[in-house]
C-alpha positions as MATLAB code, in Angstrom:
seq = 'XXXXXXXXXXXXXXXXXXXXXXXXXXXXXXXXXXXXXXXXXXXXXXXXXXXXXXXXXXXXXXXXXXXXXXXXXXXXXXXXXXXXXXXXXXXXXXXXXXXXXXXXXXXXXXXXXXXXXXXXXXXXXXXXX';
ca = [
       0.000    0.000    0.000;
       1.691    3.345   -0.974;
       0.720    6.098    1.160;
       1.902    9.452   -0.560;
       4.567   10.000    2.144;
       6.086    6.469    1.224;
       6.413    3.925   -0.826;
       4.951    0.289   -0.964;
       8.435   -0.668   -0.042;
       9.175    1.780    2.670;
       5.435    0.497    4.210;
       6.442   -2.963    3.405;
       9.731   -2.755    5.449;
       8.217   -0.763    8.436;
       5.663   -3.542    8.862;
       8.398   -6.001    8.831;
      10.037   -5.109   10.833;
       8.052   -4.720   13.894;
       5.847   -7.831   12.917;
       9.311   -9.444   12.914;
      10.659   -7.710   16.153;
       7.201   -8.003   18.597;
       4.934  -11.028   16.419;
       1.155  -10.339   17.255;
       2.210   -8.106   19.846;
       1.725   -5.637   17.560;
      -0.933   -3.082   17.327;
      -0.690   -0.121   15.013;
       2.550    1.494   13.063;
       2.339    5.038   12.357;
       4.817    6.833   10.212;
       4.665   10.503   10.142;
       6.346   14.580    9.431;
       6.011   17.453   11.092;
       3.512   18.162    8.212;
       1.428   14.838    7.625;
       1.679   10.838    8.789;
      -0.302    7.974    7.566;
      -1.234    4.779    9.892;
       0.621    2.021    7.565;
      -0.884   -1.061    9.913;
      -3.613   -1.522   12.097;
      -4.084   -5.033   13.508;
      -7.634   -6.934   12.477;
      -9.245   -6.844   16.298;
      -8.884   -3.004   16.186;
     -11.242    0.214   14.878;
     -10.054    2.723   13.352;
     -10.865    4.982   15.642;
      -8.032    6.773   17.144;
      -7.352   10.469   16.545;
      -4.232   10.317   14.872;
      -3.488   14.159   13.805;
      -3.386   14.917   17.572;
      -1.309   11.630   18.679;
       0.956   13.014   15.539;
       0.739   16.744   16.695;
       1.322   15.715   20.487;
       4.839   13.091   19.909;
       6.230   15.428   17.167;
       6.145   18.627   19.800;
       6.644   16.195   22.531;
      10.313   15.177   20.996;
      11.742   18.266   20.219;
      11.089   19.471   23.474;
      12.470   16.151   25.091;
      15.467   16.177   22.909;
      15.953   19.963   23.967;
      15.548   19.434   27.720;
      17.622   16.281   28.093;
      20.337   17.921   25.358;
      23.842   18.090   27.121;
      22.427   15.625   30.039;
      24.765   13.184   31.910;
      21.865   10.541   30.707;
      23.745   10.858   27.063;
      21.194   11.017   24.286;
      17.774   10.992   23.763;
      17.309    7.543   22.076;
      13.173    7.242   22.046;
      10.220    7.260   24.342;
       7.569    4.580   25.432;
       4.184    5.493   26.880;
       2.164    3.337   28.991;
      -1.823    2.851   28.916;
      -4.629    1.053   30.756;
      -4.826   -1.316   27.197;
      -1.103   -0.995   25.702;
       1.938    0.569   24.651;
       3.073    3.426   22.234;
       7.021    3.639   21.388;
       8.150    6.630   19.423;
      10.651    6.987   17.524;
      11.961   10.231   15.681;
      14.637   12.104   13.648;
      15.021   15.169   12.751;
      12.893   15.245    9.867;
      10.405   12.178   10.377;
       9.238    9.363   12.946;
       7.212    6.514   14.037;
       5.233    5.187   16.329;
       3.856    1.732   17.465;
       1.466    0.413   19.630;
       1.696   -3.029   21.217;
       0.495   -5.275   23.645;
       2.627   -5.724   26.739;
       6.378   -6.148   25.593;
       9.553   -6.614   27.993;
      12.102   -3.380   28.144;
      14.376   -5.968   25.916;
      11.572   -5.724   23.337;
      10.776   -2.394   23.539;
      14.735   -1.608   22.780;
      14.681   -3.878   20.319;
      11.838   -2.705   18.137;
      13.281    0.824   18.793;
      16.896   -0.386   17.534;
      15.508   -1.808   14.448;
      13.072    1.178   13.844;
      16.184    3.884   14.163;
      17.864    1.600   11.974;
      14.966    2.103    9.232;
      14.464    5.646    9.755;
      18.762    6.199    9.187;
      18.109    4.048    6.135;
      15.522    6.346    4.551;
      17.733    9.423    5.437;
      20.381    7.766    2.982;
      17.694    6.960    0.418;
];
């Protein structure tokens, strides 16, 4: 499925590689700008019912001003950021110019660094494209 913002093989590879990182884990993968995103998965026993422009609005903002605050910190850098709910997970990850995020189901740390490893991976990846 090409999306505008990226192509059936960019979609293709995101999907694989968090289906291959978490399994049925898995909820929703979300590529997006700071001008636009498009939700490239949604697992079968979900709606499509989430309000994505302001999830998209909220963890773009939200990472520039986390990678500003923590900037210069003894904690090194700012690698990505996992958010816990009542029914799951969202892990962002983001560059300078574009991100991701992905619901799950409950994951272990090990997992969520994982699936963020393999995600910054992709996103360096496109950069070079």
């Amino acid at each position: 499925m090409a999306t505008g913002l990226l192509t059936t093989d960019a979609v293709d590879r995101f999907v694989t590689t968090c289906r291959d990182s978490v399994g049925s884990e898995l909820r929703s993968v979300t590529y997006f700008t700071r001008d636009d995103f498009e939700q490239v998965y949604l697992r079968d026993d979900l709606e499509r019912n989430a309000d994505l422009e302001t999830f998209i609005g909220n963890e773009w903002r939200g990472f520039k001003v986390t990678q500003a605050a923590y900037e210069g910190s003894e904690l090194g850098t700012y690698q990505y950021t996992i958010r816990v709910f009542d029914n799951g997970y969202l892990l962002r990850v983001t560059s300078d110019r574009e991100g991701v995020f992905v619901t799950t189901d409950d994951l272990t740390l090990e997992e969520f660094e994982s699936l963020a490893s393999v995600l910054h991976d992709e996103l360096e990846r496109r950069a070079l494209d």
